[in-house]
N, C-alpha and C positions, 0 to 999 in steps of 0.2 A: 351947648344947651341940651342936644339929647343925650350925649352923653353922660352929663350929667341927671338928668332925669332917669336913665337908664339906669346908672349907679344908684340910686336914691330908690326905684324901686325895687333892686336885687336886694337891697336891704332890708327891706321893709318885708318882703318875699321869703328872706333867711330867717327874719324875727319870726313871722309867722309859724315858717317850720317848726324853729326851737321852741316855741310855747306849746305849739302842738303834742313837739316831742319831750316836753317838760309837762304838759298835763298827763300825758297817758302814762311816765314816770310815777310822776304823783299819787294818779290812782291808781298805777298797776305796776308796784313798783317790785312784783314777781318775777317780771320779764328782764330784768336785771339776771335775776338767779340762773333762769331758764337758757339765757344768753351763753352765763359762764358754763352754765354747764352742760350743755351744747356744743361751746369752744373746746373743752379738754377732753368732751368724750371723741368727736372730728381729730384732736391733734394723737389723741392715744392710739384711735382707730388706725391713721395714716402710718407710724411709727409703727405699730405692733397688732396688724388685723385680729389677731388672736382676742382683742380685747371685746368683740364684738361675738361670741362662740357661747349659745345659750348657756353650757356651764357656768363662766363667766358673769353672765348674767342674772342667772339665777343666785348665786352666791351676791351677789349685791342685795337682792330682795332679802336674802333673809337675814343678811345684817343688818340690813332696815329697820325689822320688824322691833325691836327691842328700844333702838333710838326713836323710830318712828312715834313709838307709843308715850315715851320719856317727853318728846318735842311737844306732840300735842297737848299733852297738859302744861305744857312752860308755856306754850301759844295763848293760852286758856288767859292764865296768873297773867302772863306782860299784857296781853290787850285790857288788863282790869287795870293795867298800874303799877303792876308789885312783880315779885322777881322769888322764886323759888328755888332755891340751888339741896334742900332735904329730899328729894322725889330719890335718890339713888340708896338713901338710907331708909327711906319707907320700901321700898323694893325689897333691901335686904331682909331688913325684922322678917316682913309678911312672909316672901318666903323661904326664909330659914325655919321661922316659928311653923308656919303652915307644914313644911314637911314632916318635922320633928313631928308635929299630932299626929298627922295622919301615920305616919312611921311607927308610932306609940301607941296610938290608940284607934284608928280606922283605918287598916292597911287596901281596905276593897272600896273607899270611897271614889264618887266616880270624881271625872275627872272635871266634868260640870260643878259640882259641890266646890270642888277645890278651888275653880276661877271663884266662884261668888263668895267663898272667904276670902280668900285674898283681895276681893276686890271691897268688900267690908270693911276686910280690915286695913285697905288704905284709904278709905274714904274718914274713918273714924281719926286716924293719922293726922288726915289731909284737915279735918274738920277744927282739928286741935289748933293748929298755924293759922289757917282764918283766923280762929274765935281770940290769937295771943296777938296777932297783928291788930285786930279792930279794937279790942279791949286795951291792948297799951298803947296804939297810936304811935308807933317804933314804924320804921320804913320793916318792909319785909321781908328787905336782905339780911337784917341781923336777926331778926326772929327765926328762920329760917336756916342761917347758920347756925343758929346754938340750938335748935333743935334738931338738927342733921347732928351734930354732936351727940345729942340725948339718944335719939334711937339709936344711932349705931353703935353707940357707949353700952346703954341699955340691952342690947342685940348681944356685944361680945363677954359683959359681964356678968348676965344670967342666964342666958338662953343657949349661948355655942360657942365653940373655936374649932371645932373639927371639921372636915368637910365629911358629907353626907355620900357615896361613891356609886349608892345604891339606892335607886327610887322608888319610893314603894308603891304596888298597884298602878293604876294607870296613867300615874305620873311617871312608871318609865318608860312606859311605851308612847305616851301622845306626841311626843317628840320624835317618835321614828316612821308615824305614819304621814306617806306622801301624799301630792295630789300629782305630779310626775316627777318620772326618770327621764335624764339626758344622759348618752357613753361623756364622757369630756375624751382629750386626744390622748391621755395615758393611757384611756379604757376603764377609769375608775367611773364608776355611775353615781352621778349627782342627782339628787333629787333637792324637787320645792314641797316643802312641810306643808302640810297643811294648816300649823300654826299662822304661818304667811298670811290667811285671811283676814286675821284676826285685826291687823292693821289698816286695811281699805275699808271693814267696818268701822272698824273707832274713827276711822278718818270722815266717811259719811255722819256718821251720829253727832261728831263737834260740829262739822259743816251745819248740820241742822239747827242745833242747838244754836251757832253765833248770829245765822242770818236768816231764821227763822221764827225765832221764838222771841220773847219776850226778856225775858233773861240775857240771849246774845245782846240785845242791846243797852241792856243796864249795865252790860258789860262794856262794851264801847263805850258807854256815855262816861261810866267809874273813871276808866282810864283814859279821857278825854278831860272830864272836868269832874270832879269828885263833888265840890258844892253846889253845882248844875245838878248834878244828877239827884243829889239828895233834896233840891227842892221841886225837880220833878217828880217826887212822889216816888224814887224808888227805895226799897228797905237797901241803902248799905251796907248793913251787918249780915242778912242774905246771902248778897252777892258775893260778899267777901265768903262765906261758908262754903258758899257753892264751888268757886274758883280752886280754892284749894282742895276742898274734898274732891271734886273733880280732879286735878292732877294724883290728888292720892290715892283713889281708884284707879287713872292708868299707870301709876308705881306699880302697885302692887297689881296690878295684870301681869306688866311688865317683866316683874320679877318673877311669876310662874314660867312663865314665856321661855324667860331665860334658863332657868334650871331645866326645865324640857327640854331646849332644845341642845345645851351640851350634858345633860343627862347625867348631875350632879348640883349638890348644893353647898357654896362656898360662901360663908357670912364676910369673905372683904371682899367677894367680887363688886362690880359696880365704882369701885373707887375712884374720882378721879375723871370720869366721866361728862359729869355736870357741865363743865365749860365748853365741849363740844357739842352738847345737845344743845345749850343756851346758842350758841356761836349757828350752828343750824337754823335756830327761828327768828335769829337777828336779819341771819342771811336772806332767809324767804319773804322779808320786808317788814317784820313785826320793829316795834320802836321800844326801844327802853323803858323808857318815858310814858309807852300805854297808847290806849286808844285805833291804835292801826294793826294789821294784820293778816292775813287769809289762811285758810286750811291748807291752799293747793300751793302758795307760798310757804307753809310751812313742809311742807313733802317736798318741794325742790330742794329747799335749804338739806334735810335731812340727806338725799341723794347725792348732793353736790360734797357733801363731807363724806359720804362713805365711797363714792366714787375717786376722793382724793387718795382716801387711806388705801383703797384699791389696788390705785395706780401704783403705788409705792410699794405697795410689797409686789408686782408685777415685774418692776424696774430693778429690783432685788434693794432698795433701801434698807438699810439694817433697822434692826424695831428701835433701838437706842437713837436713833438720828427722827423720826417718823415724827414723833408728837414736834420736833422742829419744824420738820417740811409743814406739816399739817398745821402749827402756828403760823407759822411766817405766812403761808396763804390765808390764812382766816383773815389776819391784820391786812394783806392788801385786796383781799376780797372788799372785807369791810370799808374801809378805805377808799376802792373803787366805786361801792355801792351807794355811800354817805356823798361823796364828792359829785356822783353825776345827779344826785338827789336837788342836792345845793343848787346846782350850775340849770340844772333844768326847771326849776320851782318854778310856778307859774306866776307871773304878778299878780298883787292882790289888785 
């Protein structure tokens, strides 16, 4: 009989745990991300201390900064609902187009000027996808592909093909000034750009915006329950502006970013991109489906991918094999992340 009672409450003791540990899933389903990527950087460490060597580390940061900023506008679009895969083609237009001006017609503009067209004219982008999404009532994966089609079409048929080798004015320098140097062990000295900031601000500023403001939550509410939210009182066709012009503002940040910091302008860089960056905010707990999300969830995700890609060229994996390795983990990350999701759900 006590045995039995004994067995009866070990059980009842182990349920408790698992809801416990299926609530804090539920709501903090980052710690997933932060686990895995905890796990590889401890097994990379133990295999290869080298991988812990501020150079090292600093090269992580400023591969960040370009996905970072891609990520957080896709965070922005999936917690509304909708799905953006054009953010690499509005990168390219702004700045390609942006250089070529300034290369043509303002060679001494500063370099301040330069973010706020670009980030203009991805908002103006970003504003077009909203207003084709709301207006046709299309999901905003195809709208979205066929206007990633349009600008980049648009981009190489009137605007460019050449690469740019030479930055004009202080787009080629912004990219070479640091905030430090490290020796790494060849002796070569690594520096963190000062561009680098660029990404914990924008990271702060969505942070405010989702869980702060008013907007952040018409924004949850959209991609939570879209006819909820419209008979809450909030404008729809707004939010969907905002969402996307938002991510089309950090495109085209993005895209300066990027030209500064390898100190050229190639109209097909970004290619191909999209589904790692998407794969990134999936990972840091965002849902397809809308309505769920975090900023700092979305910065693991990012992390947790460049720290794979890292690892891989560390290990000497040849780049032709890379986007495999870097698949195949996405699908059992993902996989991993969905299934403890499941297995933990709290009862209703």
């Amino acid at each position: 009989m006590s045995s039995a009672g004994t067995s009866h409450s070990d059980k009842a003791i182990q349920a408790q745990r698992s809801g416990g540990l299926g609530e804090l899933i539920a709501k903090r389903p980052e710690f997933v991300t932060l686990f895995l990527l905890v796990a590889i950087c401890l097994g990379v460490t133990i295999a290869n201390p080298a991988f812990l060597q501020a150079s090292t580390l600093i090269d992580i940061g400023r591969a960040s900064v370009v996905t970072g900023l891609f990520a957080l506008g896709v965070f922005v679009v999936l917690a509304a609902g909708g799905i953006d895969v054009s953010f690499t083609a509005i990168a390219a237009l702004t700045m390609y187009s942006i250089t070529l001006l300034v290369q043509n017609f303002a060679p001494d503009l500063s370099i301040i000027a330069v973010f706020a067209i670009a980030v203009a004219g991805g908002v103006f982008l970003g504003v077009v996808n909203g207003y084709l999404v709301y207006s046709l009532r299309v999901p905003s994966l195809i709208v979205t592909i066929g206007t990633q089609y349009l600008f980049r079409g648009g981009l190489l048929a009137f605007i460019g093909t050449t690469w740019i080798m030479e930055l004009p004015g202080e787009m080629g320098t912004f990219g070479r000034i640091s905030l430090l140097e490290v020796e790494a062990v060849n002796g070569a000295l690594i520096s963190l750009p000062l561009y680098f900031l660029i990404l914990p601000a924008v990271a702060v500023l969505t942070w405010w915006i989702m869980r702060r403001t008013l907007m952040g939550r018409a924004i949850f509410s959209l991609g939570g329950n879209p006819e909820v939210t419209a008979r809450l009182g909030y404008n729809v066709k707004i939010v969907h502006l905002f969402v996307f012009g938002y991510a089309g503002a950090l495109a085209g940040l993005a895209g300066i970013v990027h030209i500064t910091a390898n100190r050229l302008a190639n109209p097909f860089d970004l290619v191909g991109t999209e589904i790692a960056v998407i794969a990134a905010v999936v990972l840091g707990g965002a849902r397809i489906t809308g309505g769920t999300g975090s900023v700092i969830g979305t910065m693991l995700g990012v992390l947790l991918v460049v720290v794979v890609d890292n690892v891989l060229v560390m290990v000497g994996i040849p780049s032709t094999w890379q986007r495999v390795f870097v698949g195949a983990f996405i699908l059992l990350a993902a996989a991993f992340f969905v299934t403890r999701q499941r297995k933990f759900k709290p009862a209703k």
